[in-house]
N, C-alpha and C positions, 0 to 999 in steps of 0.2 A: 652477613647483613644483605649482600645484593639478592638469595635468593627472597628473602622476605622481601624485600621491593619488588621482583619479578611476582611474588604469589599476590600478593596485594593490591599489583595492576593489574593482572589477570582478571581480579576480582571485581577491580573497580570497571574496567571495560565490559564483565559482564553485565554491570548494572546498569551504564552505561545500554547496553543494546537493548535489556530489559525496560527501561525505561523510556528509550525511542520507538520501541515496539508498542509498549501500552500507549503511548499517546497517538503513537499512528492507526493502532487499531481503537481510539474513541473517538479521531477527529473522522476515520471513514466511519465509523458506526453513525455517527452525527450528519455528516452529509448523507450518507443514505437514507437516514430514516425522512430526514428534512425533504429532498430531492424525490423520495417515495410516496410522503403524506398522503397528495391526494388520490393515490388509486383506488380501486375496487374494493381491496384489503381493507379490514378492521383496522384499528390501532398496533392490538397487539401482533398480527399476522406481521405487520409491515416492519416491527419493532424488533421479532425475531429473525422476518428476512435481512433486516439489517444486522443484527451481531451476526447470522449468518455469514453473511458477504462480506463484513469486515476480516473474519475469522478467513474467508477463501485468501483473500485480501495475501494478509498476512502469510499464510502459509505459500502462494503460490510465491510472493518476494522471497523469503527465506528457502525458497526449494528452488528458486528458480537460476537460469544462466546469468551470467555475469552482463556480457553482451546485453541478454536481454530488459536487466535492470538498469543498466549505462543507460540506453536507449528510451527505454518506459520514460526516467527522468530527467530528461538531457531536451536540449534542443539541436538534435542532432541530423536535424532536415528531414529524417525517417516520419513516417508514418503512426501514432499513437495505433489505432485502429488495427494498423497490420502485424502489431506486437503480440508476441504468443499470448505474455501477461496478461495484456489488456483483453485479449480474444477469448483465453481461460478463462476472466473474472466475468466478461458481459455472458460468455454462455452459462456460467453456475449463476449468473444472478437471475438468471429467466428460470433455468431450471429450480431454483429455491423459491421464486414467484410462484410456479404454476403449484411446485407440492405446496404451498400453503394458500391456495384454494384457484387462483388467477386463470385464466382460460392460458392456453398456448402464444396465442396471437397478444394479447394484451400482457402476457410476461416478456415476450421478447421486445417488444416497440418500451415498453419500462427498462426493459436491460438496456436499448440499446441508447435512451434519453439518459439514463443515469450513468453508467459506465465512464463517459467522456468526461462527465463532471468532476466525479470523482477522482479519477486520475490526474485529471487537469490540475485541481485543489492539490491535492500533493503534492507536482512536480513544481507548482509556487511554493508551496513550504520549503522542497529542498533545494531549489536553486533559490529562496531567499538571502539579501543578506542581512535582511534585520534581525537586529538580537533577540528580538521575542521567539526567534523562526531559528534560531541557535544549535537545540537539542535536534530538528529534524537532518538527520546527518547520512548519507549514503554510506559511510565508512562501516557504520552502526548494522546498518543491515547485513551488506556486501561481509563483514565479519562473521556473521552466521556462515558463508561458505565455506571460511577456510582462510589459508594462506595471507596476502595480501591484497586482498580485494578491495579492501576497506580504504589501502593507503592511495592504491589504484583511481576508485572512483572520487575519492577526494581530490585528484588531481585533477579529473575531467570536470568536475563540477568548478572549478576555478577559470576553469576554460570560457563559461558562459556568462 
């Protein structure tokens, strides 16, 4: 009987991170399109630069350093700006501006207004403590690494 609990929570934790992934990658999809609206862009261009960007989003958290995700969401005196994370997502979102039609200059000043926002907006989700703000969980990401990252960041998050 215990391995069937161990496979079971395996399972449930992975749903668990699949289900804090898709909310975090519709709440950036949301801010970006929102925070995007009025550019140069169509509707649609600004719509796919946004799943775009969520989708970098996403993947650069679950690929990224431990450190580095501590720090993205933390108030940890550092710098947002000078965060790899943050520096990776403003530069792919200028470069996904301009492929879908944006001049140079007016993709990067868009990356560089929307970027802070959107990070911003997350790092209140996961240093929320309100219930509705529950599911946003650093454990849930930080477990895509590996090991115990998950139990790791949950403790620094308590910190703040």
């Amino acid at each position: 009987m215990p391995n069937n609990f161990i496979f079971c929570d395996f399972f449930e934790q992975a749903r668990l991170k699949d289900t804090m992934i898709e909310m975090l990658k519709k709440m950036a999809m949301q801010k970006l399109a929102d925070k995007m609206a009025p550019n140069s862009l169509g509707q649609n261009e600004t719509q796919a630069a946004a799943s775009e960007g969520a989708t970098e989003l996403i993947s650069s958290l679950t690929g990224g350093k431990l450190g580095d995700i501590t720090s993205l969401f933390s108030n940890d005196g550092n710098s947002t700006e000078s965060n790899p994370i943050f520096q990776g997502l403003q530069s792919k979102l200028g470069d996904i501006l301009q492929s879908k039609g944006m001049n140079a200059q007016e993709a990067q000043a868009e990356a560089q207004n929307t970027a802070p926002d959107l990070i911003n907006s997350l790092k209140d989700k996961f240093l929320s403590q309100d219930d509705a703000d529950k599911d946003f969980d650093l454990g849930n990401i930080a477990g895509l690494l590996g090991g115990n990252t998950g139990g790791i960041l949950n403790q620094v998050k308590k910190l703040f």
